[in-house]
C-alpha positions in Angstrom: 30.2 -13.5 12.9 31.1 -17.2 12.7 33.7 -18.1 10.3 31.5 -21.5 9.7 28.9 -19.9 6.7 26.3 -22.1 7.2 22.4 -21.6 6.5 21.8 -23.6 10.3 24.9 -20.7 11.9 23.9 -17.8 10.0 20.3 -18.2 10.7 21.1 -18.5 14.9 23.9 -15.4 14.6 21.7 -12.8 12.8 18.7 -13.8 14.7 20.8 -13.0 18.0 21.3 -9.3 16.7 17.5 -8.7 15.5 16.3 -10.7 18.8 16.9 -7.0 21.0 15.2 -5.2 18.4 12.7 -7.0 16.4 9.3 -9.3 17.6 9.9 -11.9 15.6 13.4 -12.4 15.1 13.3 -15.9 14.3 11.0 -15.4 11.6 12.6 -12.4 10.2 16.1 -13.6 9.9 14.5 -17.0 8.1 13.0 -13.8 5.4 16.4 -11.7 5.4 18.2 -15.9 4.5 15.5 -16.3 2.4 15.7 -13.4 0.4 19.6 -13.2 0.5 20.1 -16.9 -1.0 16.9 -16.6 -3.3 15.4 -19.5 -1.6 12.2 -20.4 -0.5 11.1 -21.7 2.9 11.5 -25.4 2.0 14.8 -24.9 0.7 15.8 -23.3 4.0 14.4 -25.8 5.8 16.0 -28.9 4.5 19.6 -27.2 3.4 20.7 -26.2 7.1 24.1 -27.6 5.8 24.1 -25.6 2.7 27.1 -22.8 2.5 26.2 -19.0 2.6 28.0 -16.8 0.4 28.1 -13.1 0.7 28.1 -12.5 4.2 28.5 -9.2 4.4 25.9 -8.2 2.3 23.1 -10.1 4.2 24.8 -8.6 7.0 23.9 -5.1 6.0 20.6 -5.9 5.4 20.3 -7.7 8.9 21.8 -4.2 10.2 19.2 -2.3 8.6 16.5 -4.4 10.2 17.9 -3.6 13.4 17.7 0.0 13.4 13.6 -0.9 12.1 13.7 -0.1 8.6 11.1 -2.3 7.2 11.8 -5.4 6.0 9.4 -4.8 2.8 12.2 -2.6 1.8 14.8 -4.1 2.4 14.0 -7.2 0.8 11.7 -5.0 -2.1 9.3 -7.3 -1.9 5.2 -6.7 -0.2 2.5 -9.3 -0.5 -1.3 -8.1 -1.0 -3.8 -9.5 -1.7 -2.5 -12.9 -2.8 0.0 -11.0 -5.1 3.3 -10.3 -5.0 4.4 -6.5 -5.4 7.8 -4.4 -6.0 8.2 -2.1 -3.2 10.4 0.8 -2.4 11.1 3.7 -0.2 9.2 5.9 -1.5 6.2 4.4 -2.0 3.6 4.0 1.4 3.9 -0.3 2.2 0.4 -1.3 1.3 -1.4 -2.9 4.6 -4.0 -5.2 4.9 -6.8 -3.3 5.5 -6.6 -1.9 1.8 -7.7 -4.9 0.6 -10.9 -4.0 1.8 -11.3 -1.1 -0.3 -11.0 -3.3 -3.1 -13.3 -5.8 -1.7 -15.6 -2.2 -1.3 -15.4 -1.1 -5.0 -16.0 -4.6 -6.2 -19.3 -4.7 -4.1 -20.5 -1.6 -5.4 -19.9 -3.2 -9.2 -21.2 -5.8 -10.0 -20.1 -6.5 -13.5 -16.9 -7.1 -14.2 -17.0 -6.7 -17.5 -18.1 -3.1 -17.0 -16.0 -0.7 -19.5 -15.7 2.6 -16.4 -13.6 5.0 -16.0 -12.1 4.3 -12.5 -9.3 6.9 -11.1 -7.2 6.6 -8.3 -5.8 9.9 -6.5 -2.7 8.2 -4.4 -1.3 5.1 -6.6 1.6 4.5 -4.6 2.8 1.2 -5.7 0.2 0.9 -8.0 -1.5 -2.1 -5.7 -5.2 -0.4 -5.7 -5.5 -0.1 -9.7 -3.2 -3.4 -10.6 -6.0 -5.3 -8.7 -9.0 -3.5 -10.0 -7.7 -3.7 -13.0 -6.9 -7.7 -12.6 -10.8 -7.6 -11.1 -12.8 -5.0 -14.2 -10.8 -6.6 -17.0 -12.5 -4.0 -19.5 -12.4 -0.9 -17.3 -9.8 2.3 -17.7 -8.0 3.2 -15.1 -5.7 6.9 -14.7 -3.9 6.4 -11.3 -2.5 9.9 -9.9 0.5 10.4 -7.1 2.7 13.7 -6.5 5.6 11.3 -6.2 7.9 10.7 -9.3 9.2 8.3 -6.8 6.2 6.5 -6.2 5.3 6.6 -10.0 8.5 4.8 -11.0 7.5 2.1 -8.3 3.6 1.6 -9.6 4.9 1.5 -13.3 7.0 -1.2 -12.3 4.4 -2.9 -10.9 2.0 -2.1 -13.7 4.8 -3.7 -16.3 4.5 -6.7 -14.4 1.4 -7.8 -14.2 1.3 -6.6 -18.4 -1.2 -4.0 -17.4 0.5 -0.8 -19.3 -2.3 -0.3 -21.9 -4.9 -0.1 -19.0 -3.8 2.1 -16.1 -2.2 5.3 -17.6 0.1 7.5 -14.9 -0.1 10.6 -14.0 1.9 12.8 -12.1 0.3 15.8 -10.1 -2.2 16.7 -7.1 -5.2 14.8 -7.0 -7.6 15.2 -9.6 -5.9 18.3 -11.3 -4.0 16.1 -13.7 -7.7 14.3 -14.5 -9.9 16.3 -17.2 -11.8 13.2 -18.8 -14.8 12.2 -17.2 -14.8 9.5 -13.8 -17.1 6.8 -13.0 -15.6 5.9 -10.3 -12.9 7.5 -7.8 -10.8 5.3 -5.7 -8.3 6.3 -3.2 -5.8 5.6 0.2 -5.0 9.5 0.7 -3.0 10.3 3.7 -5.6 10.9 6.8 -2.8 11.3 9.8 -3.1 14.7 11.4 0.4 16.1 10.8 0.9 16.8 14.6 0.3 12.6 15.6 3.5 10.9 16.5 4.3 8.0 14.5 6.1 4.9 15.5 10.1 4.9 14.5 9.5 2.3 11.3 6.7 4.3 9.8 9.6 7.2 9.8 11.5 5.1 7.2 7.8 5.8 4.4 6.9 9.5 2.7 5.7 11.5 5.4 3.6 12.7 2.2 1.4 9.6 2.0 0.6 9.8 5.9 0.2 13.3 7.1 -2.9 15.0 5.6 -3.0 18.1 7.2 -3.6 19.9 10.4 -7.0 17.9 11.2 -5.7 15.3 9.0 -9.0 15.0 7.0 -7.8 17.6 4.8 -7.1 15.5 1.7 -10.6 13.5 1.9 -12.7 17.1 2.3 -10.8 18.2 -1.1 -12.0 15.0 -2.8 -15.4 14.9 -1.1 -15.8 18.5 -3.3 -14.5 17.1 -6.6 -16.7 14.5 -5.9 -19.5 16.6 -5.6 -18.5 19.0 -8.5 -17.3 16.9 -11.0 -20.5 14.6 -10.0 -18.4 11.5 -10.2 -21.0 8.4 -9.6 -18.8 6.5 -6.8 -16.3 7.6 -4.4 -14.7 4.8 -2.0 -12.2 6.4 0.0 -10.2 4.9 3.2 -10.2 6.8 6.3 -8.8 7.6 9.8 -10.7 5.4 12.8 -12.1 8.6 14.7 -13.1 10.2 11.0 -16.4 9.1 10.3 -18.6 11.5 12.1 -16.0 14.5 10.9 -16.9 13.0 7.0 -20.9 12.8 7.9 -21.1 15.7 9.3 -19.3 17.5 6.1 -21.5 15.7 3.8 -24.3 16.6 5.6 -27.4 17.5 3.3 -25.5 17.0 0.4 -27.3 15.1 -2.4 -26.4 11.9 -2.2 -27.9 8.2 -3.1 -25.5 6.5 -0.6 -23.6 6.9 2.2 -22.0 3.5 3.7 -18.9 3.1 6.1 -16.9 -0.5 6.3 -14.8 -1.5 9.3 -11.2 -3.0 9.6 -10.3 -6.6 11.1 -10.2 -4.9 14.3 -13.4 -3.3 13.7 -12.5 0.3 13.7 -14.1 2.8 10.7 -11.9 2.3 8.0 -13.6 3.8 5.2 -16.7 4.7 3.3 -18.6 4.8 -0.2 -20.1 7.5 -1.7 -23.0 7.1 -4.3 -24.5 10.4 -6.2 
């Protein structure tokens, strides 16, 4: 490492060790400055001059990027839908295409003043609920993960967007933690057939969010029957791309009002609604 700390040095030195590893180095050590200095992208831009200051810290960080830990974790920090969320290892990085299953559940109810019951089997980092919530200002929401991890990081997230009177935590295994009644169940359950080889980075998230079961449709077949027993009105539930006929074929002459399946931005099944 230069002995010149510089914003213009440090970005072309760290972008040379991510460059081997990384796609877009040059963008990704401009987010690992970024982050380090507590700057934004303007800042960065017009203070190439400017000195850096803890070095060795960003190194690290730079280091861990190298050997493909996310940079959401590393730098805490995961942008969805519009928002800006706390993120941690253990916690599933929220991906696009679950804004979609928002954009689902908000089609299927149309007023938003609507005082539901919605649960969510799966918070994670709390993203599905804190923007439902945001969306159905007078709904209640009881978000579920077997993570104490994970529940730490939602109820962060849920304390920041001032939300703690309206989405209530609960720790356990799906809906077993759930006795009220449900209007409405909502959930990203893991879908990944626990035999499918992931890519190195997704290593670095809990293997408990991904892999749900031998099949991998495990998880979605034991909801499918609460839905069924409990009678819960909606179900919108994301899935695996090859999983639709599996689900169809399950639900098959089961009473239901509806039945629809949405597509990702690459146009692969990506999940469905359920209407009783």
């Amino acid at each position: 490492m230069s002995s010149r700390y510089l914003v213009k040095d440090i970005l072309k030195e760290i972008t040379a060790v991510l460059n081997p590893h990384i796609e877009r180095a040059p963008r990704e050590a401009q987010l690992l400055l970024m982050h380090h200095l507590g700057v934004d992208e303007l800042w960065l831009l017009t203070n190439q001059n400017a000195a850096v200051k803890d070095v060795d810290k960003l190194l690290r960080r730079v280091e861990r990027r190298a050997k493909n830990e996310p940079l959401e974790y590393i730098t805490q920090r995961v942008s969805f839908y519009s928002e800006e969320f706390f993120i941690a290892q253990g916690a599933l990085i929220p991906r696009p295409e679950t804004e979609l299953l928002i954009d689902e559940v908000i089609k299927n109810i149309k007023d938003r003043d609507s005082n539901m019951t919605f649960a969510e089997v799966g918070v994670g980092s709390g993203i599905i609920s804190i923007m439902l919530a945001k969306h159905f200002t007078n709904a209640k929401f009881i978000a579920v993960d077997i993570s104490q991890d994970a529940i730490e990081i939602a109820k962060k997230n849920i304390e920041k967007f001032g939300l703690e009177n309206r989405i209530e935590l609960r720790i356990g295994s799906l809906l077993e933690p759930i006795g009220e009644d449900i209007d409405y169940l909502v959930s990203n359950p893991p879908y990944i057939a626990n035999d499918f080889k992931l890519e190195s980075n997704l290593s670095y998230e809990p293997q408990n969010a991904l892999f749900g079961g031998t099949v991998g449709d495990e998880i979605i077949r034991e909801l499918l029957d609460e839905v069924l027993n409990r009678k819960i009105n909606f179900f919108s539930c994301e899935i695996g791309y090859d999983q639709q006929d599996k689900i169809r074929n399950y639900l098959n002459n089961k009473p239901l009002k509806k039945l629809e399946f949405y597509k990702d931005f690459s146009d692969f099944d990506r999940g469905f609604t359920l209407g009783l």
